[in-house]
Short mmCIF file of the C-alpha atoms (twelve columns), coordinates in Angstrom:
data_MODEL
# 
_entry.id   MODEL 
# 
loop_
_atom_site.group_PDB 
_atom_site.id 
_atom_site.type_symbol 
_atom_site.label_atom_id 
_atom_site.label_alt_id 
_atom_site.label_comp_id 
_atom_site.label_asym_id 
_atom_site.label_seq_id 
_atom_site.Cartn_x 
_atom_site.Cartn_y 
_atom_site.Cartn_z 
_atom_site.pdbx_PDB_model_num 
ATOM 1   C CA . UNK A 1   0.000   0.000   0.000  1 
ATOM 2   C CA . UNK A 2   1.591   3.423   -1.070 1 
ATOM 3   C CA . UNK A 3   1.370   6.381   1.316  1 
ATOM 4   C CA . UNK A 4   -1.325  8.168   -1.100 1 
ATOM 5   C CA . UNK A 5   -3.519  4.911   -0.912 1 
ATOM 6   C CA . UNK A 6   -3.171  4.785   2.703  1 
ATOM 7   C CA . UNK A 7   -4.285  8.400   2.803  1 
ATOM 8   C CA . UNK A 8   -7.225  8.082   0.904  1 
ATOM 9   C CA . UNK A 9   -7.961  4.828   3.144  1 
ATOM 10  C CA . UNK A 10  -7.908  6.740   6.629  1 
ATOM 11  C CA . UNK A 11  -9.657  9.877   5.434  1 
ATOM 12  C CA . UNK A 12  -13.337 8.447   6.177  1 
ATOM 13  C CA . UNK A 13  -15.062 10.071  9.199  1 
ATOM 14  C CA . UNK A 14  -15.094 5.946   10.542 1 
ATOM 15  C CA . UNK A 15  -12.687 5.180   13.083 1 
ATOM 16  C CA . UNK A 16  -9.716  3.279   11.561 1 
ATOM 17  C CA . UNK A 17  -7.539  1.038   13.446 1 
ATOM 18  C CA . UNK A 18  -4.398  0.247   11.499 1 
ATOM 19  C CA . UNK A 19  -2.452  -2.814  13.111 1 
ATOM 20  C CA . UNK A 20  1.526   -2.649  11.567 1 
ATOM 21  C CA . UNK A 21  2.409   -6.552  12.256 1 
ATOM 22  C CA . UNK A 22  4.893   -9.404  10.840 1 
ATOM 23  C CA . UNK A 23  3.898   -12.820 9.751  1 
ATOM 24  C CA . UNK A 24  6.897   -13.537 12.116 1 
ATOM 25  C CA . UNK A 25  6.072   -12.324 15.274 1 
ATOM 26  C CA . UNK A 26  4.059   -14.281 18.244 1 
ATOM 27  C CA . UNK A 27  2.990   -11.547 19.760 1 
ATOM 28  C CA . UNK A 28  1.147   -9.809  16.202 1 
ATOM 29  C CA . UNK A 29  -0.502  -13.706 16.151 1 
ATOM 30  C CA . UNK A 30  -1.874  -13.282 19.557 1 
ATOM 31  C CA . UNK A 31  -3.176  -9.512  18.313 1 
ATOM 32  C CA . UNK A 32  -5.202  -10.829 15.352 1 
ATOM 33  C CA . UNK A 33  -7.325  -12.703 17.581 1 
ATOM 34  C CA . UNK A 34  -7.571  -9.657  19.348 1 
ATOM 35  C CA . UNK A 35  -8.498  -7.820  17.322 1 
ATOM 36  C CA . UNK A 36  -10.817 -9.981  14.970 1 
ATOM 37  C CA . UNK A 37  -12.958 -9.886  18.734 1 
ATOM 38  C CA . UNK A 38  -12.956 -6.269  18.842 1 
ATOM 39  C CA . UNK A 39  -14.470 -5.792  15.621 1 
ATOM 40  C CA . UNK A 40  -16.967 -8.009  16.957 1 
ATOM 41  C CA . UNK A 41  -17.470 -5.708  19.961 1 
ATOM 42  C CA . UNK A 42  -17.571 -2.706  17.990 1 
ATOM 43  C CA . UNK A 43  -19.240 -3.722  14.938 1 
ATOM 44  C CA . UNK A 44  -19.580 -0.798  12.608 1 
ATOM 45  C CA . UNK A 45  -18.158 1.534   14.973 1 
ATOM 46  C CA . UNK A 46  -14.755 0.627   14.002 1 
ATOM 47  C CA . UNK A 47  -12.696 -0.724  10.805 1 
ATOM 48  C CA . UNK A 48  -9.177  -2.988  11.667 1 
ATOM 49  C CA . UNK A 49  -6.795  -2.794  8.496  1 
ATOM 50  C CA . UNK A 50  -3.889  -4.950  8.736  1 
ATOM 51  C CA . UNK A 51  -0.460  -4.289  7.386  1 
ATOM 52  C CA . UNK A 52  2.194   -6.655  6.621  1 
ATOM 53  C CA . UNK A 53  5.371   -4.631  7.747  1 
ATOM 54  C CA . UNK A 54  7.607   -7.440  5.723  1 
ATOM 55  C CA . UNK A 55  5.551   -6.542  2.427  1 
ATOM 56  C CA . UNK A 56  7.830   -4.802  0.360  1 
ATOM 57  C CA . UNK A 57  4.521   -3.231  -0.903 1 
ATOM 58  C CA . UNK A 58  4.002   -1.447  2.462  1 
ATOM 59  C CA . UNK A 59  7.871   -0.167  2.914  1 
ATOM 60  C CA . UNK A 60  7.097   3.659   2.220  1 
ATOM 61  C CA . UNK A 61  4.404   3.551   5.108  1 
ATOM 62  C CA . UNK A 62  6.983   1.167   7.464  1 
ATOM 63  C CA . UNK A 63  9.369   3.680   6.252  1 
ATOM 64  C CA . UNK A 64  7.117   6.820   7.177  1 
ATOM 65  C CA . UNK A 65  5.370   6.083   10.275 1 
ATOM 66  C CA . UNK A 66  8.981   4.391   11.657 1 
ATOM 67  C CA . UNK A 67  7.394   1.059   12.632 1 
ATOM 68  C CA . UNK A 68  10.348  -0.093  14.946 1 
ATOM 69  C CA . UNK A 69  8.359   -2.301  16.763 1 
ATOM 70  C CA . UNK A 70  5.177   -4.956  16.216 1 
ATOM 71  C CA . UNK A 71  2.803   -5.124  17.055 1 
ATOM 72  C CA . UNK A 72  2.003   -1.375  16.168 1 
ATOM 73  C CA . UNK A 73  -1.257  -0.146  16.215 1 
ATOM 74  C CA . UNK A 74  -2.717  3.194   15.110 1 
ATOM 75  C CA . UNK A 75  -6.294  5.103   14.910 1 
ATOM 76  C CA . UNK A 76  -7.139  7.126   12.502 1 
ATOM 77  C CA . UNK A 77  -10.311 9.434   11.500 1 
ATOM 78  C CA . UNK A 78  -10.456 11.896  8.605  1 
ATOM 79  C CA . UNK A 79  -6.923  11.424  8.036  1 
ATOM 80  C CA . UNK A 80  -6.210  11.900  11.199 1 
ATOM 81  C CA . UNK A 81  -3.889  9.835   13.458 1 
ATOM 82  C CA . UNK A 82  -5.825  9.709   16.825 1 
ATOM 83  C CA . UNK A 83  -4.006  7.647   18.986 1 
ATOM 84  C CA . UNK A 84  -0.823  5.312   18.616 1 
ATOM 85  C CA . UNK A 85  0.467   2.216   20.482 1 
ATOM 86  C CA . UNK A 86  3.144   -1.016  20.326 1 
ATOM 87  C CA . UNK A 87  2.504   -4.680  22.297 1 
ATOM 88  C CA . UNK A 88  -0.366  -6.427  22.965 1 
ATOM 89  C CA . UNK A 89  -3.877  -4.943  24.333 1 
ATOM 90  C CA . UNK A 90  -6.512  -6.690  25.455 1 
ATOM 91  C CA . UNK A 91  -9.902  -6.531  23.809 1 
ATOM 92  C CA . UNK A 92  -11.365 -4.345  26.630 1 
ATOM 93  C CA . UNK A 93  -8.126  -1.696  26.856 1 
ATOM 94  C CA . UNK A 94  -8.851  -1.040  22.997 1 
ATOM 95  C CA . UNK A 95  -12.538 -0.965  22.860 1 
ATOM 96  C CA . UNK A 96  -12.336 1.593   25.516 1 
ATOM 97  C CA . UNK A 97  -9.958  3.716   23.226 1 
ATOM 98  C CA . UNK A 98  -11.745 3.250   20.748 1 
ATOM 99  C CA . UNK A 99  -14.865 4.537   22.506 1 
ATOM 100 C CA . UNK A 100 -13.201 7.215   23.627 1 
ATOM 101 C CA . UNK A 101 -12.443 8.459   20.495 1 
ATOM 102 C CA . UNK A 102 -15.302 7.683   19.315 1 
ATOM 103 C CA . UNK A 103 -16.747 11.110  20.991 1 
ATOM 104 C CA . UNK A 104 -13.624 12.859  20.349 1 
ATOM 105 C CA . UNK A 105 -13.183 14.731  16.721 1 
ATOM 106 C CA . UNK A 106 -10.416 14.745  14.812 1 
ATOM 107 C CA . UNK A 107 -7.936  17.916  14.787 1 
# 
């Protein structure tokens, strides 16, 4: 995904959560099921796009957001970036950011 996709992606007024991970890494394995039950809790509240970090594809957005770590997760709105984190949450630590934001407009 180029950096201009990517844009146009996050510029919706939905919530976006973009989750930076590696086919690698244990902990990114444990996040998908995370996160495949969050946008269970949430349900149209929220959108999870997941980016392969090892994708040569997705090097100028590694490159630009300086994913040093995985898993990395971001929220966007209106092309906004909302709220950024690295590690594993639980389902309940990121529905409640997400419903925080949820009231909260973008800058």
């Amino acid at each position: 995904m180029t950096l201009h996709e990517f844009n146009a992606l996050t510029s919706d007024d939905r919530l976006l959560l973009i989750d930076f991970y590696a086919s690698w890494c244990g902990p990114c394995k444990a996040m998908h099921l995370i996160l495949d039950n969050l946008e269970v809790v949430m349900g149209e509240s929220l959108d999870v796009i997941r980016i392969d970090i090892d994708n040569h594809e997705n090097s100028e957005l590694v490159n630009h957001f300086r994913i040093m770590a995985v898993p990395t997760l971001m929220l966007f709105r209106r092309g906004q970036r909302l709220w950024r984190e690295s590690g594993v949450l639980s389902v309940e630590t990121l529905a409640d950011i997400v419903r925080r934001f949820e009231r909260v407009e973008a800058l």
